[in-house]
N, C-alpha and C positions, 0 to 999 in steps of 0.2 A: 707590145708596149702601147698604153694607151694615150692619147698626142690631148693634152690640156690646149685649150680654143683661147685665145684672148682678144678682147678688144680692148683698143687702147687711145683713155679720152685725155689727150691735154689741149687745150687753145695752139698751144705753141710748135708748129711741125720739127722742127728742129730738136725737140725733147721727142716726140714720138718715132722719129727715124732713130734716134739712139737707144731709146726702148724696144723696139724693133729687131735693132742689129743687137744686142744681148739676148732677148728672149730667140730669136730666130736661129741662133748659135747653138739653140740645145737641144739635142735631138726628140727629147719628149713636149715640145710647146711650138705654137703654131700660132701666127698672128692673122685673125680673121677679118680684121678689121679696124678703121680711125674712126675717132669721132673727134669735132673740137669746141666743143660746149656741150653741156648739160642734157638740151636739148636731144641735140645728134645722141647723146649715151644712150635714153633711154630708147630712141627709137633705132637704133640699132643691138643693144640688147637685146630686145622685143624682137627682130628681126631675125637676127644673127643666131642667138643662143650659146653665146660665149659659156667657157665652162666661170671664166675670170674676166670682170673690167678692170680692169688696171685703169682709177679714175683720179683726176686732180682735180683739188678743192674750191680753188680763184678761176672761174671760170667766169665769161660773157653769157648774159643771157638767161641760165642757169647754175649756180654753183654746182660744185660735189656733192656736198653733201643732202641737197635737195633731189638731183639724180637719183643718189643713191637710194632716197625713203620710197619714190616711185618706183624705181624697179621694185623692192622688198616688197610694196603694196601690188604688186604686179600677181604676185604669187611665182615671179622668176626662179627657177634654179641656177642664176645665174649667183655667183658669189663675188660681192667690192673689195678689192684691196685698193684702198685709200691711199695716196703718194701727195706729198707736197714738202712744200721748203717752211711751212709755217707750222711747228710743232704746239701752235697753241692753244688752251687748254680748252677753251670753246668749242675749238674744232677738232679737238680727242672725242671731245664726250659728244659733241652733235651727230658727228660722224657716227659711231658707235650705235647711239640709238638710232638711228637712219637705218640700221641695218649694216654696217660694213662689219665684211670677217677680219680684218687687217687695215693696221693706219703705220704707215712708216716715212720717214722723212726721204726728201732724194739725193742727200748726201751722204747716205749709206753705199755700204760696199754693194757692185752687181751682184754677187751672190747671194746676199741677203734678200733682193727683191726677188732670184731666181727661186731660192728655197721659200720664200713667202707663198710665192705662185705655186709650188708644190704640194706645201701643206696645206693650204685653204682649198685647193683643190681634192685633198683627198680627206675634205669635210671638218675638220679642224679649224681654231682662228691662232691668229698669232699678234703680237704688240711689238715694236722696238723696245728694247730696254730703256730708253729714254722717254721714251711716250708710255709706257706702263708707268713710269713713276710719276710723270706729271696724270697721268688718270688717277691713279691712286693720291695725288697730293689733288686732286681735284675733288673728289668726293669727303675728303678731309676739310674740306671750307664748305661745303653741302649738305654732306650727311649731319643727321639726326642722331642724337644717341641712340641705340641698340638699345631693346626691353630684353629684362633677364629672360620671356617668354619667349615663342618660337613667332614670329609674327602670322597674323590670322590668314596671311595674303599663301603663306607656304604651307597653310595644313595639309595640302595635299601633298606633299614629302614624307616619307620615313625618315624615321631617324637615323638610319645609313645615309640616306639622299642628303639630310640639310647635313650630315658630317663631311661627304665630298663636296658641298655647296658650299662649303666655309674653307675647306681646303682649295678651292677654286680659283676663292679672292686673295689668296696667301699666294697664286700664281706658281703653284705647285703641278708637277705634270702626273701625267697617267703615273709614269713611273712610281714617283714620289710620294703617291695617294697611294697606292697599292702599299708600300712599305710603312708607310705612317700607320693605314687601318688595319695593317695584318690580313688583307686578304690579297686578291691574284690582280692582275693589271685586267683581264677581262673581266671581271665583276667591277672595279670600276669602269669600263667602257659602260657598261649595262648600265650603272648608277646615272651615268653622264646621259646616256639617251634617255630613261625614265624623266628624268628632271626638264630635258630640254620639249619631249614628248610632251608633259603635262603643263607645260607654261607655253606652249609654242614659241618656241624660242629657236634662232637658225644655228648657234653654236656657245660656246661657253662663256664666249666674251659676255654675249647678252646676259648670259647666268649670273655672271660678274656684277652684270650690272644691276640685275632684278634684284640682287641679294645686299646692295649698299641701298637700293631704292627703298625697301621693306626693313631697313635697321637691324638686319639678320646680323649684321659685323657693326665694329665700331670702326670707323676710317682712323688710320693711324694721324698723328699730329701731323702738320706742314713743319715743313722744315725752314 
């Protein structure tokens, strides 16, 4: 079994001793290390080689989300799951393009943080359900209308590729893409890598993102 590495940045010790004692609880996750600003993340990152920063956003010094964009500029294989009490929409979307695989609030269940740590670690992004819907109602006050055309930014996509790129932003899983295009859930994996290959993109969320940036979708109305 292979032991996912975490470091883990909050200002406040008293949140990261309880981060600690949950992730430490599971036999596959290992806490390598604290950080408590920005600062300390990325040069413990850089140090360390966490597989996961487990980072929070309101930080001295350095925010989160600034951390995060230096590691990502870093060339790190290190992957951000994002954590805070401020699900706001600034800090969905900064967050996101910074580079984090995952943004989830800390008043979610442990488990939810535990399986976050899992999937992003086995190369995947994930979103809370709450915060995928304010991203999605965020790019709905931002976005552009969509051209009937394919935007010039995705020529390099086939036309399988922008069909799972649109199934992406509909927050559709492997599963669910496989069924919808009538082909196999590893042809979509393929699809998903081709696409994040040819845009350098570190996982789908970004996909997500490049694809409301280029008007490839129309963002649905706010509510």
């Amino acid at each position: 079994m292979q032991t996912i590495r975490v470091l883990l940045v909050d200002d406040q010790p008293m949140i990261r001793t309880g981060f600690r004692l949950i992730l430490e609880a599971e036999p596959d996750i290992t806490v390598v290390g604290e950080a408590a600003d920005g600062v300390d993340a990325v040069e413990s990152a850089l140090s360390l080689n966490p597989d996961i920063v487990l980072m929070d956003i309101r930080m001295p010094n350095m925010d989160g989300v600034e951390a995060t964009r230096r590691i990502a500029e870093t060339g790190s294989p290190s992957r951000v799951v994002i954590l805070t009490t401020f699900d706001l929409d600034a800090h969905v979307v900064d967050a996101l393009r910074a580079g984090a695989s995952a943004f989830l609030v800390k008043d979610g269940p442990a488990d939810s943080l535990v399986g976050a740590i899992r999937t992003v670690a086995a190369g995947d992004a994930v979103l809370s359900p709450r915060v995928t819907h304010r991203l999605l109602d965020r790019f709905a006050h931002l976005g552009a209308p969509a051209s009937p055309d394919v935007p010039s930014r995705l020529g390099a996509l086939t036309s399988r590729e922008l069909d799972v790129l649109r199934a992406l932003t509909r927050g559709l899983s492997n599963a669910e893409i496989a069924l919808e295009l009538g082909v196999g859930e590893t042809t979509v994996k393929t699809h998903i890598a081709h696409i994040l290959e040819k845009y350098g993109l570190r996982d789908r969320v970004q996909a997500v993102i490049l694809a409301y940036d280029c008007g490839l979708v129309v963002p649905r109305s706010p509510r």
